[in-house]
C-alpha positions, -999 to +999 in steps of 0.1 A: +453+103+023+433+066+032+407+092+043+405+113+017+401+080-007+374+061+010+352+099+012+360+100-029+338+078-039+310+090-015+310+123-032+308+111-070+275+093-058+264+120-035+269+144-069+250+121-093+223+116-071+218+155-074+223+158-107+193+135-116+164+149-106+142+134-129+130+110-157+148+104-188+138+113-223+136+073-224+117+065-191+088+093-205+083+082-238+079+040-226+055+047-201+035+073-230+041+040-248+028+015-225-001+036-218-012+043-254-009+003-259-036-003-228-058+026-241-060+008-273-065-020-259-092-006-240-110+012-270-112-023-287-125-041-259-152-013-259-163-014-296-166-053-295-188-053-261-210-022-280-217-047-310-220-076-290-251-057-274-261-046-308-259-083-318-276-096-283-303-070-288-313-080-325-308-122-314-340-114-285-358-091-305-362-119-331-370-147-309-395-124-290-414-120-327-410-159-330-426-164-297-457-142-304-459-161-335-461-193-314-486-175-293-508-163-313-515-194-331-512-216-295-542-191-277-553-182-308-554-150-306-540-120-331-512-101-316-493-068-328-462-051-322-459-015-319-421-001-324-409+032-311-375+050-309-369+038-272-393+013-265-413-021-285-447-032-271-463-068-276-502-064-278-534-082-281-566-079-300-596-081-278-629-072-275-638-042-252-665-056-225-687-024-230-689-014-267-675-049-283-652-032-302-620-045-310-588-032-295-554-036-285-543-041-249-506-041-242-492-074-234-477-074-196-462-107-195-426-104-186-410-123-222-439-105-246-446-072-227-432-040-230-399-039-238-370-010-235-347-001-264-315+005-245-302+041-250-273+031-272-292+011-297-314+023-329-341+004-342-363+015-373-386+001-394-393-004-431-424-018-445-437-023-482-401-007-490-413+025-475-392+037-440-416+040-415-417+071-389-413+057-354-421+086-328-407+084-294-440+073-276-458+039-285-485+037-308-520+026-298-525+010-330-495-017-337-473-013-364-470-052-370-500-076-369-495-114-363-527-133-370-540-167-355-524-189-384-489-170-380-494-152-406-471-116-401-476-084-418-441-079-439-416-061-421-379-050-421-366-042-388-329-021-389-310-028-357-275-005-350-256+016-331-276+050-330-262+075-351-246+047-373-255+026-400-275-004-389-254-041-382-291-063-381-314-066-405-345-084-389-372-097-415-408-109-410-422-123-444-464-126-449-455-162-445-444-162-411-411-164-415-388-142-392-349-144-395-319-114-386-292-110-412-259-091-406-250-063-423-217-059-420 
C-alpha cells in the first residue's frame, strides 16, 4: 500500500507530461503577438531611415548648388549643372585650346564633381513652370547655368522617394537665391 502511494503521484505526472505535447492556443497567439509588435516596429524604423536619406540627400544637394554659387563668383568662372535620373554633374565653361570655343568640362573635384543619385531617390526638374525631361545619361549641355555674379538660371528641383510624390522642393531664384522646402 506505502508503495503503491509514493508510485501514484509519479504516474499523474508521467501521464500529463504525455498528454502535452505541444503549445497552447495561448503560447501561439503571444509569440504571433510579440512578433507582429517587432515587425512593426521594424517597418517604422525603415520608413523614417528612407526619409531621413530623402531629407540628407535634398540638405547636400542644396549646399552643393550654394557652393558652386560661391565658386563661380570666387574663380570667377560660370558653372552649370546638368541633372539626370541617376546621376547630377557640376561643370565649367571654358574655352577649348584649339577652336576657342566655349564648352563645358565636367567638374572632377570631389565636393562639385559628379555626383550619384542613389537608387532609391527621385529627382526632377521644373523650370519656367514647365517639367523638364531628365534622360538617364548626362547632358553635355547643363540644364542650370550659374554665372560669375551668382546669378542662377530659375529652377525647381523635386526630391522624393521614387515612385512617390516628392518630400523636397529645392529652389534656385535668377537672384541667386537657393533654399529646400518640405512638402509634406
Amino acid at each position: 500500500m506505502i508503495v503503491n502511494m509514493i508510485n501514484q503521484p509519479c504516474d499523474r505526472r508521467a501521464s500529463r507530461l504525455n498528454r502535452v505535447a505541444g503549445y497552447t492556443l495561448i503560447e501561439l497567439l503571444i509569440v504571433i503577438f510579440i512578433i507582429s509588435i517587432v515587425t512593426t516596429v521594424t517597418m517604422l524604423t525603415i520608413g523614417r531611415n528612407e526619409n531621413r536619406d530623402i531629407e540628407t540627400f535634398a540638405k547636400e544637394l542644396t549646399q552643393m548648388v550654394s557652393m558652386a554659387e560661391e565658386q563661380a563668383m570666387l574663380e570667377p568662372n560660370v558653372l552649370g549643372i546638368s541633372l539626370a535620373t541617376s546621376s547630377i554633374q557640376f561643370a565649367s565653361l571654358a574655352k577649348d585650346k584649339e577652336t576657342k570655343e566655349s564648352v563645358w568640362l565636367p567638374m572632377d573635384d570631389h565636393v562639385l564633381g559628379r555626383y550619384v543619385v542613389p537608387a532609391n531617390i527621385q529627382v526632377s526638374l521644373q523650370m519656367g513652370g514647365n517639367t523638364v525631361e531628365l534622360d538617364s545619361s548626362l547632358q553635355s549641355i547643363p540644364q542650370i547655368v550659374i554665372s560669375t555674379n551668382g546669378d542662377v538660371t530659375p529652377f525647381v528641383v523635386y526630391v522624393g522617394k521614387r515612385g512617390k510624390k516628392p518630400l523636397y522642393a529645392i529652389t534656385g531664384n535668377a537672384d541667386g537665391t537657393v533654399s529646400r522646402t518640405s512638402l509634406s
